[in-house]
C-alpha positions as CSV (number, residue, x, y, z in Angstrom):
1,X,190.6,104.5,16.7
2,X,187.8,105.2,19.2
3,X,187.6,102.9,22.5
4,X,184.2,101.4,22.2
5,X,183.6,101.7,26.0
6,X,184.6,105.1,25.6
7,X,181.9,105.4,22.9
8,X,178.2,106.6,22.9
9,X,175.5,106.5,20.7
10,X,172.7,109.0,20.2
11,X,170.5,107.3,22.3
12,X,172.8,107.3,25.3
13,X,173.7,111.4,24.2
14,X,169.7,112.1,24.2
15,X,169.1,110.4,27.8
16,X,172.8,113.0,29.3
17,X,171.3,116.0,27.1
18,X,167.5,117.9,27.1
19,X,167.8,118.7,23.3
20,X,166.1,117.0,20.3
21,X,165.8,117.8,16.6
22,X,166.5,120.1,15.3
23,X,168.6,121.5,18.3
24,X,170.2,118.2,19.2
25,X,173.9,118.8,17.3
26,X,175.9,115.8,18.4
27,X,175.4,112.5,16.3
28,X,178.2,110.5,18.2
29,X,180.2,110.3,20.9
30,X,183.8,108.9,19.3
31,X,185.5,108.6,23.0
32,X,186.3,110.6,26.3
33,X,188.0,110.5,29.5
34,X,185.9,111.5,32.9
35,X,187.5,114.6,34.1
36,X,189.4,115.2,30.8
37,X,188.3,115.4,26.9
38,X,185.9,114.3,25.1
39,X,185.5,114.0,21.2
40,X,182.3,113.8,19.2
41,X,180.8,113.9,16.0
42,X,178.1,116.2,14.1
43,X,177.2,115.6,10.4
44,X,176.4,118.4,9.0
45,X,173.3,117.5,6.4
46,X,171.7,120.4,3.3
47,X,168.5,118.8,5.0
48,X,168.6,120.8,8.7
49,X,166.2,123.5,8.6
50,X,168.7,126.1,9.3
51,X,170.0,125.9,5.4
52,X,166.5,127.7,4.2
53,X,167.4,130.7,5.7
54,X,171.3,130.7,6.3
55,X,171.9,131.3,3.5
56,X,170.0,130.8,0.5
57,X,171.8,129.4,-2.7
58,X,174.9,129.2,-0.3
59,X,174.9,127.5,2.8
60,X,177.0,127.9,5.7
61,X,176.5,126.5,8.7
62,X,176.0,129.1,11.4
63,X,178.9,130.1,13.7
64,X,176.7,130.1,16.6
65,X,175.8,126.9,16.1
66,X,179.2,125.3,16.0
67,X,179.7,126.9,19.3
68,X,176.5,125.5,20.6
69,X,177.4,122.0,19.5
70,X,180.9,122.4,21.3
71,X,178.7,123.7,24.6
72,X,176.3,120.3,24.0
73,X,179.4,118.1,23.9
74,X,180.8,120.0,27.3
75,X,177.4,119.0,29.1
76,X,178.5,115.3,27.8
77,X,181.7,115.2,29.5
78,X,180.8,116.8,32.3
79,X,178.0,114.2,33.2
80,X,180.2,111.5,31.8
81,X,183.1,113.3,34.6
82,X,180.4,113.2,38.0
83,X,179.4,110.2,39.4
84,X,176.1,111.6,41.0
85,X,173.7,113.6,39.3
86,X,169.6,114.4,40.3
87,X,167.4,113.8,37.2
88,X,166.5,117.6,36.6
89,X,170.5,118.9,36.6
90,X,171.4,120.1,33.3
91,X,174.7,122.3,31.9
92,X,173.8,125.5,30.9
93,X,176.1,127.3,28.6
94,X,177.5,130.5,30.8
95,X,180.0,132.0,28.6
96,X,182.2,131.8,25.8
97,X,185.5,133.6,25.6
98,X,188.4,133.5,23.0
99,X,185.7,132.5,20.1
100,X,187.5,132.1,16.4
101,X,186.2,131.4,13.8
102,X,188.6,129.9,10.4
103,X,186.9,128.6,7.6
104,X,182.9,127.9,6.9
105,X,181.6,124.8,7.4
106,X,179.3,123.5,5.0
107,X,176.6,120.5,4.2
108,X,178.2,117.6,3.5
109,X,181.0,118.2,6.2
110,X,181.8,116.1,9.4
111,X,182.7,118.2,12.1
112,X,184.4,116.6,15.1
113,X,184.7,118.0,18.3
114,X,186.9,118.1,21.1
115,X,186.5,119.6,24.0
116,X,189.1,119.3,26.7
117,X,188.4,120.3,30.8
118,X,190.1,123.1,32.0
119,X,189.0,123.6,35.8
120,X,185.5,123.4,38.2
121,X,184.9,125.9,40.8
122,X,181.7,126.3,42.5
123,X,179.8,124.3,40.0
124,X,180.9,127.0,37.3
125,X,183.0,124.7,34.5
126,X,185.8,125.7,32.5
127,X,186.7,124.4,28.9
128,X,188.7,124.8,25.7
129,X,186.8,123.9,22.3
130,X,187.9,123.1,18.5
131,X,186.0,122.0,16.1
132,X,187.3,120.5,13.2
133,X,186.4,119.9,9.2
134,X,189.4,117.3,7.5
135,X,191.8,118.2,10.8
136,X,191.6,121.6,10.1
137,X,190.2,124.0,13.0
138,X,187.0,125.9,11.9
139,X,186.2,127.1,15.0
140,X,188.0,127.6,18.9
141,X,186.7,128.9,21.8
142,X,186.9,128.9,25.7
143,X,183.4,127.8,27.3
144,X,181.7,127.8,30.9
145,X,179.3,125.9,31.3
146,X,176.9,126.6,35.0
147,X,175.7,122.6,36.6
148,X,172.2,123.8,37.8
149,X,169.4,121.9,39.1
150,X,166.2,123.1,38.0
């Protein structure tokens, strides 16, 4: 069961994160630990506008998109992990390495997400990625993630 302190809501995820619809992929933050993991939640709905072109009469939720929502819920721990942070900093994604790909994901799925902190060096952020439909992994990757100010 999630810790409610260890919770956040989308309003709290839209104030830590730039994106907005369509591009905002995280509904809910279930819990996380500064410094360590973090899981979250993304309902995956026939109404998001990527279904009229990916793919028409069957839908499939796009790989790079599960790896974008695993590099939005990175840029939540990691301004959930520092304790200071200037209004215009943001996470951008860097890299991905190891990316695998299982099964499709599909409307009506809930994907949850875990990411987990690997290491921080010169503002460059490691981190390792699943996302998951019914406990099984759809998708695993390594992630870096830059802090910038802009």
């Amino acid at each position: 069961m999630a810790n409610q302190l260890n919770s956040l809501q989308v309003q709290e995820i839209m104030a830590l994160l730039p994106h907005r619809y369509p591009f905002l992929l995280i509904d809910r933050v279930l819990d996380f630990t500064p410094g360590e993991s973090l899981t979250a939640l993304k309902n995956v709905t026939i109404n998001e506008p990527i279904f009229t072109g990916h793919f028409p009469g069957m839908p499939i939720f796009p790989g790079v998109l599960i790896l974008e929502a695993l590099a939005q819920a990175t840029g939540i721990l990691g301004f959930k992990t520092v304790s200071e942070r200037s209004e215009n900093e943001l996470y951008l994604f860097a890299a991905i390495d190891e990316a695998r790909f299982k099964k499709p994901v599909v409307p009506g799925d809930t994907m949850i997400l875990e990411v987990k902190f690997l290491k921080e060096r010169r503002n460059m952020w490691k981190f390792y990625g699943e996302a998951k439909v019914e406990g099984q992994i759809v998708c695993s990757a390594e992630l870096m993630c830059a802090r910038r100010e802009l």
